[in-house]
Structures are given as structure tokens and as C-alpha cells.
C-alpha positions as CSV (number, residue, x, y, z in Angstrom):
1,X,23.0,36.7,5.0
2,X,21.1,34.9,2.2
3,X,18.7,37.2,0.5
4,X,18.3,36.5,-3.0
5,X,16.4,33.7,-4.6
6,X,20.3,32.2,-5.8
7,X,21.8,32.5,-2.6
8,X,18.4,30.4,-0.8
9,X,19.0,27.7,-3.3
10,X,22.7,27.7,-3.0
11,X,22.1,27.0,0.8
12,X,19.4,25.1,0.5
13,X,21.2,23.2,-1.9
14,X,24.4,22.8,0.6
15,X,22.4,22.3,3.8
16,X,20.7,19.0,2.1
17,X,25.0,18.2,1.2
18,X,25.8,18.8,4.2
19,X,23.3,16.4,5.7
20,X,24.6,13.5,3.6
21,X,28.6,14.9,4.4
22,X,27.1,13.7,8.3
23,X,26.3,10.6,7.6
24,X,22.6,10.3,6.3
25,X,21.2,8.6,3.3
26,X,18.8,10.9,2.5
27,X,17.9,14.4,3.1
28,X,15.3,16.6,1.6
29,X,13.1,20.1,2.5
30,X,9.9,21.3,3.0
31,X,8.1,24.1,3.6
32,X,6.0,25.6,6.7
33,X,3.1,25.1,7.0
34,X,3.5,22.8,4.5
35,X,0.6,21.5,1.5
36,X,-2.5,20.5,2.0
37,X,-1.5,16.9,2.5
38,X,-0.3,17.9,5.9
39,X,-3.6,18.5,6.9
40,X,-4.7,16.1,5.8
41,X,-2.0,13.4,7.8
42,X,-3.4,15.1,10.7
43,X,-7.7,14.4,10.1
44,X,-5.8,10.9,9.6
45,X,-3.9,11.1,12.9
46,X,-6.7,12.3,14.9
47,X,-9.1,9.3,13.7
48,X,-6.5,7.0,14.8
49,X,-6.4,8.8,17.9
50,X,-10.1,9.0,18.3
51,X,-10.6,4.6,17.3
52,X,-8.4,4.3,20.1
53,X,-5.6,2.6,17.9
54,X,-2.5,4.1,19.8
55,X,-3.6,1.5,22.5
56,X,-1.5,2.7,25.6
57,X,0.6,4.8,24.1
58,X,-1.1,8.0,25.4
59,X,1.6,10.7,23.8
60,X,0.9,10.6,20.9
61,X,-2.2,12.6,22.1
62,X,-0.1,15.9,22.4
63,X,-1.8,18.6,21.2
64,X,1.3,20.1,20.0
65,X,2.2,17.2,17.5
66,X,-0.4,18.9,14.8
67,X,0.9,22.5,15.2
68,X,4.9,22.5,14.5
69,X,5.3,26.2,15.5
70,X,4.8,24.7,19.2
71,X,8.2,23.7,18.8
72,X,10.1,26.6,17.4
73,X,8.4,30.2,17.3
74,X,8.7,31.6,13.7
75,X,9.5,28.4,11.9
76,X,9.7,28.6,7.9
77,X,11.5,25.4,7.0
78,X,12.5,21.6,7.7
79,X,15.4,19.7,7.1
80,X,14.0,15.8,6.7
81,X,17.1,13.0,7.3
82,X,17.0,9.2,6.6
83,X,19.8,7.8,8.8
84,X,20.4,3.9,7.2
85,X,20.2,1.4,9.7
86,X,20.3,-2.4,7.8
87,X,23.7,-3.3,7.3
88,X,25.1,-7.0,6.1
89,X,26.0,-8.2,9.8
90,X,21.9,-7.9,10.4
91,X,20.2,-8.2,7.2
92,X,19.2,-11.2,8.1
93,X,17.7,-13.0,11.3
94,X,21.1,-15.0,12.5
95,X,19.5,-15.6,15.7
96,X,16.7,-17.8,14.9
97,X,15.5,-18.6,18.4
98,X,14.7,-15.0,19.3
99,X,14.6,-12.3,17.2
100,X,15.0,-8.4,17.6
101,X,14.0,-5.5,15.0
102,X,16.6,-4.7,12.8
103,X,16.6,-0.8,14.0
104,X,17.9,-1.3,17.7
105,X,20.6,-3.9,16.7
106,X,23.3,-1.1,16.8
107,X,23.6,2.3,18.9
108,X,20.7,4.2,20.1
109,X,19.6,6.1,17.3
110,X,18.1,8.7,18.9
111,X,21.7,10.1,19.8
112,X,23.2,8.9,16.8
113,X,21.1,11.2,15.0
114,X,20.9,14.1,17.9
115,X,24.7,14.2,16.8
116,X,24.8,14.3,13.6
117,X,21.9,17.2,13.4
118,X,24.2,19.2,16.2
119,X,26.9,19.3,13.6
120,X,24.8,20.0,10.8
121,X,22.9,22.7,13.3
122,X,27.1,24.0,14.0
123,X,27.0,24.8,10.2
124,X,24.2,26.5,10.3
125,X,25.5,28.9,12.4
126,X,28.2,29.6,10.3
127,X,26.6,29.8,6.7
128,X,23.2,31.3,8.1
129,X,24.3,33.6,11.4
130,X,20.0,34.9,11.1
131,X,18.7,31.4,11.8
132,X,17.3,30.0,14.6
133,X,16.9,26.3,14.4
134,X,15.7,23.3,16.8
135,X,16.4,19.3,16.5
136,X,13.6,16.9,16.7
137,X,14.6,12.7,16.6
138,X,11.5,10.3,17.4
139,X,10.7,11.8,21.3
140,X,9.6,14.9,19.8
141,X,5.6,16.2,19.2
142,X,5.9,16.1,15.6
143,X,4.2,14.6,12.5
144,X,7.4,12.9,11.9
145,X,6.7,10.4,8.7
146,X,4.3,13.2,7.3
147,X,6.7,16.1,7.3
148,X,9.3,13.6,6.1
149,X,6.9,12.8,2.9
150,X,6.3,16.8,2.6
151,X,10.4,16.7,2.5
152,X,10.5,14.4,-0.6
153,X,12.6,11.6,0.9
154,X,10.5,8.9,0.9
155,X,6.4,8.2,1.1
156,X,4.2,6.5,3.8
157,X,3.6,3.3,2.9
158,X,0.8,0.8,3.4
159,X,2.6,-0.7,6.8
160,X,2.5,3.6,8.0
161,X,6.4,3.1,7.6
162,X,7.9,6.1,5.3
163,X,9.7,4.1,1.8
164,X,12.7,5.2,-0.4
165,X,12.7,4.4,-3.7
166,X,16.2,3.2,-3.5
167,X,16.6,3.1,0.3
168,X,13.3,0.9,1.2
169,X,11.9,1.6,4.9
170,X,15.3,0.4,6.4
171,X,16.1,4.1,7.9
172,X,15.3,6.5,10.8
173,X,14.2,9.4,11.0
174,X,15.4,13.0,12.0
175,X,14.9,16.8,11.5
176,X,15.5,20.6,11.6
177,X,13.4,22.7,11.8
178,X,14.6,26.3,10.8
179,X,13.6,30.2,10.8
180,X,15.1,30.4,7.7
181,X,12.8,30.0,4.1
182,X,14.4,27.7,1.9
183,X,13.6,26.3,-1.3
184,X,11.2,22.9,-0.3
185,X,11.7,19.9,-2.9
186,X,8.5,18.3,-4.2
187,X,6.3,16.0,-1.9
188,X,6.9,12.2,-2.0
189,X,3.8,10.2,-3.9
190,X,3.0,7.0,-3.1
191,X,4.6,4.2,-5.2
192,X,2.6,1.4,-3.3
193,X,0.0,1.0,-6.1
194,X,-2.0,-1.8,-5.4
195,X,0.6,-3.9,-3.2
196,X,-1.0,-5.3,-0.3
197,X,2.1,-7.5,0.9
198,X,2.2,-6.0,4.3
199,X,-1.0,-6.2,4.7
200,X,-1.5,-9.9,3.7
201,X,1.5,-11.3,5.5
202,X,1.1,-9.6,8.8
203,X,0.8,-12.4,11.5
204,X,-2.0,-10.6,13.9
205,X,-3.8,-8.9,11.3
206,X,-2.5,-5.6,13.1
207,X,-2.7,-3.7,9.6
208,X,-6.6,-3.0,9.5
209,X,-6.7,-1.3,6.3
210,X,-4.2,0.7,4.4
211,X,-2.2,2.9,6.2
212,X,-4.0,2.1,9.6
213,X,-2.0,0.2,12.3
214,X,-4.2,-1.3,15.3
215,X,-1.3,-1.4,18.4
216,X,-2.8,-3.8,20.2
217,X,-3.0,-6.2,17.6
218,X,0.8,-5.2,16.8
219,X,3.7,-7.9,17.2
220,X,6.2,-4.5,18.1
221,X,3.7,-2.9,20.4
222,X,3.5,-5.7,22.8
223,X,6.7,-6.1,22.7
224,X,8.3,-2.6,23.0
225,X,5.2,-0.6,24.4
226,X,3.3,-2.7,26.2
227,X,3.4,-2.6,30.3
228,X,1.3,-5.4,30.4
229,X,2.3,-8.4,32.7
230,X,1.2,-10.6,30.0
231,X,1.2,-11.0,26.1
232,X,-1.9,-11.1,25.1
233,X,-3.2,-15.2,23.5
234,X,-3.8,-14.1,20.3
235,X,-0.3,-12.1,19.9
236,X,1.5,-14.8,21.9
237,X,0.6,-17.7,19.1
238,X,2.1,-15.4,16.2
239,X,5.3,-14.0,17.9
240,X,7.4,-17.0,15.9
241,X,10.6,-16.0,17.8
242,X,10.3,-11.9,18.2
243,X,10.8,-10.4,21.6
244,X,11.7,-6.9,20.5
245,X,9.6,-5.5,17.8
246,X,8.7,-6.9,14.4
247,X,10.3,-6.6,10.8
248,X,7.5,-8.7,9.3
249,X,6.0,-5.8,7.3
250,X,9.3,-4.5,5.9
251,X,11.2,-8.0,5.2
252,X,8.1,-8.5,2.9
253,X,8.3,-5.7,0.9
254,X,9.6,-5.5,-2.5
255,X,11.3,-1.9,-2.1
256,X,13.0,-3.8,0.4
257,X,14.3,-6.8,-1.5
258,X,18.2,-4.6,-2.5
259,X,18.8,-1.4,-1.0
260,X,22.9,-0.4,0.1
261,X,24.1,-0.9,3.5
262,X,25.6,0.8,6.0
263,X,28.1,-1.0,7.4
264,X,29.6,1.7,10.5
265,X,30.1,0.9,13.9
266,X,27.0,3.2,14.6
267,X,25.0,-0.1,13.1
268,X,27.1,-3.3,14.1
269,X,24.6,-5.7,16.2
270,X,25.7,-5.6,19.6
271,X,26.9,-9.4,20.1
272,X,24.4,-10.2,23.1
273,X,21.5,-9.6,20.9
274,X,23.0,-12.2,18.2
275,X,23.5,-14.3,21.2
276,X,20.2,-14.5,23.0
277,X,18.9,-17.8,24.1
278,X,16.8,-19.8,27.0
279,X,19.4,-19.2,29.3
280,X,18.9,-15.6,28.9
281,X,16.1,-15.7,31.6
282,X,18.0,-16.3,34.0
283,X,20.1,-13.1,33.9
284,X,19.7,-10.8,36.5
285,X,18.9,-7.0,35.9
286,X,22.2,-5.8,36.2
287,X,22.8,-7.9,33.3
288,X,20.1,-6.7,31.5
289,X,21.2,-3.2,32.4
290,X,24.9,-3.7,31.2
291,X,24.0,-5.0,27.3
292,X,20.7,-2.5,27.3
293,X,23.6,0.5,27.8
294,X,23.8,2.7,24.8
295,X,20.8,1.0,22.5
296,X,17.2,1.7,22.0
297,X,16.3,-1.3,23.7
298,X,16.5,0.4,27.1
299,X,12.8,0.9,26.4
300,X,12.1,-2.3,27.3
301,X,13.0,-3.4,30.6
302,X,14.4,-6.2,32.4
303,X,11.2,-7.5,33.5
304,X,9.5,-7.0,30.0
305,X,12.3,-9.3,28.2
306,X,11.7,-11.8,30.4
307,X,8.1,-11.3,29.5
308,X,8.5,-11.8,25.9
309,X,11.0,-14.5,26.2
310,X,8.9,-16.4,27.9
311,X,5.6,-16.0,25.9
312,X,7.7,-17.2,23.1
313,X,8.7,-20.5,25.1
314,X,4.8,-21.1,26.1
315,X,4.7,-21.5,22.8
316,X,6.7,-23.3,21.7
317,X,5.7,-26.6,24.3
């Protein structure tokens, strides 16, 4: 049991070494409920929601995204994780004809992380018997990039993707969330000072003002999201060879220029997506089905690569 103030930051202090021991970059705690900042992320998330700015993406209306003990009764603490994703086989765009975000080149993250928390939750049980604890990657209700700031491992940045210092934007994101109080590390600032990069080199303008991303004037949106038979004009002109999401905003920015790879099999480009081309309209679903197996790019379905494929091609002519 861990009931001195030594033995709470000997654990916390272990579970944040165990996270990196699994594979992460970055790891950090926070409290529940968490500084006032965390209210304030959520007035911020509910005037996004209320502009209509999450387009068609209707779940991230869930009431229980602003309240984390929806998700596990009694929680005290949060385990924040950075899972590195850029690697040298896809730091840069090899495939100049299309072009696919950097984050779905390799396995599907979700589980890559789900894994990786499952071992670290395994530990748990051992070192801290008393604690309850619950795993949360993406799909879950949760103020994800916020709570990750409140962790200290990075800060949201002007493009609303959560920065490293050291590690850029180039990781995903995953979490704990514990019955157990630990000792919280101090909350991220912002380190964008008055860089507008993102902002300025955005194709569609999708970046409305600081920290506010407009999804239907997003590049990844249409592309990943959208059910749409149709890309819409304005969209269509700027894609410049992206048919699955959008790196524009993080290539661009200077925390990004060196950060350290991670070069495991977890991250290695699948070689389909290196190789895709005009002819890859023609493949049939099953096709599509076979190289979409075991990425993040399941999300978008045969139909819908054919879809972006082509609005690239219209313009192109």
C-alpha cells in the first residue's frame, strides 16, 4: 500500500518510468479535477461546439467528455503518454503524387497504445493492489490534449495539436486514469509566443484564429471525416496531393524542424501507402480492405479513397 507522502512519489515517480520502459516518449501526471485551466479548455470546447466547428463530427458532443469521473467512479489521478510516431522511413513525403499523414503510416495506434497502457495497467496491479484504473486512447469521452497539458508533457499549440519541447507534435496520445492520488507534475505553458506559422501557411485558412480549427475548412477533415460524396471546391484546389489527412500545420513548425525518431516496426510505413498512384483507383474493395488491415486508415473507406484520389486528379487537368 502506498501511504506516505515518500512512498506516493516513489510510485509516482516509477509509474511515469515505467511508461517510458513501454515504449513512450513522454509521460507525465496530473491531478483530478485538475486546475483551473481545465475549465477553462472546456468554456473553449463548448464555444467550438456551439459555432458549429466540429462540422459532422457529432461526438465530440458527449456530455461526458467535460466530466472525467464519467469514466471511472472515484478517479484521483492521470497518467498522460506521448507515443512517437515520425520515424526516418516517413519524415519526409516520398510519395509525391499522393500523400498520407504521417501518424497512420504505421500500425494502428489506437492498439499500439491500448497495449502498452495494459502492461503498464499489469504493473499497477502489482505495485498499487488498492487501485482501480481505466485506459482511454483517442475513441474515448475525454479532454484528451487538455488533460495531457495538465500532465506537463507538452502544450496545445496554435494548430490545437499538443507540442513537446524536444518531441514537437509528432506523437499520440494516451492515458490512465487512476483511484490512486499521486504526485501531479506542473502544467505545460505555452511556448508558441507570437508564432503564427500554422496559421499563415495553412492552405484553406481552416485555422480561424489561435487555437480554433474550422473542420470544414480542414484539409484532414474532408479527407478522414467527411461522408460527403464530394470534396468540397474550395478544399479540392488546395489538397496539393493529400488524400489522407494533412501535416501542413506541423511540417511548418519550428518545434518540429529536429526531434528523435522512432524507428520500430510499430512505425514502419506500410509499403502500399509509399506506393500509391493513379492506378490505385482501380482497386477493388477487397483490395482496399487487405492494405487498410491493422492501420488507422480503416476510417476511411474504400469508397472515400477513391473520393480523395480523384478530387486530387480533377485538379490536376
Amino acid at each position: 500500500m502506498i501511504d506516505t507522502i515518500q512512498n506516493i512519489e516513489e510510485i509516482s515517480k516509477k509509474l511515469k518510468e515505467r511508461a517510458i520502459i513501454e515504449g513512450f516518449t513522454i509521460s507525465g501526471i496530473a491531478s483530478i479535477p485538475g486546475s483551473s485551466r481545465i475549465k477553462l479548455r472546456t468554456n473553449a470546447l463548448n464555444r467550438w461546439l456551439a459555432n458549429n466547428h466540429h462540422a459532422g463530427m457529432k461526438w465530440m458532443e458527449a456530455e461526458r467528455r467535460k466530466n472525467i469521473d464519467s469514466l471511472l467512479e472515484d478517479a484521483k489521478s492521470i497518467l498522460s503518454v506521448g507515443f512517437t510516431y515520425i520515424n526516418s522511413l516517413n519524415k519526409d513525403n516520398k510519395n509525391k503524387l499522393f500523400k498520407v499523414a504521417k501518424f497512420s503510416h504505421g500500425e494502428d495506434y489506437h492498439k499500439v497504445i491500448y497495449k502498452k497502457l495494459k502492461n503498464i495497467g499489469k504493473w499497477i496491479n502489482l505495485e498499487i493492489p488498492d487501485c482501480k484504473w481505466k485506459i482511454c486512447v483517442d475513441t474515448s469521452p475525454l479532454l484528451e490534449k487538455a488533460w495531457a497539458e495538465e500532465s506537463g508533457i507538452g502544450w496545445i499549440g496554435k494548430n490545437s495539436n499538443l507540442i513537446n519541447k524536444k518531441n514537437g507534435s509528432w506523437f499520440t496520445l494516451g492515458f490512465l486514469i487512476l483511484t490512486k492520488e499521486l504526485i501531479p507534475d506542473k502544467p505545460h505553458q505555452s511556448l508558441c509566443g507570437k508564432c503564427d506559422i500554422c496559421i499563415e501557411k495553412c492552405p484553406t485558412k481552416a485555422i480561424i484564429e489561435p487555437f480554433v480549427i474550422k473542420s470544414d475548412l480542414c484539409i484532414a477533415y474532408h479527407t478522414i471525416e467527411s461522408r460527403d460524396k464530394t470534396i468540397p471546391k474550395k478544399i479540392e484546389e488546395n489538397l496539393n496531393g493529400w488524400v489522407a489527412g494533412c501535416d501542413i500545420c506541423q511540417d511548418v513548425c519550428p518545434w518540429n524542424k529536429s526531434v528523435p525518431y522512432n524507428n520500430n516496426f510499430e512505425t514502419k510505413p506500410k509499403e502500399w501507402i509509399k506506393n500509391l498512384n493513379i492506378d490505385s483507383l482501380n482497386w477493388d474493395d477487397k483490395t482496399w480492405k487487405e492494405n487498410l488491415k491493422g492501420t488507422t486508415l480503416q476510417r476511411i473507406k474504400p469508397w472515400m479513397w477513391k473520393r480523395n484520389i480523384q478530387a486530387n486528379l480533377n485538379n490536376k487537368k
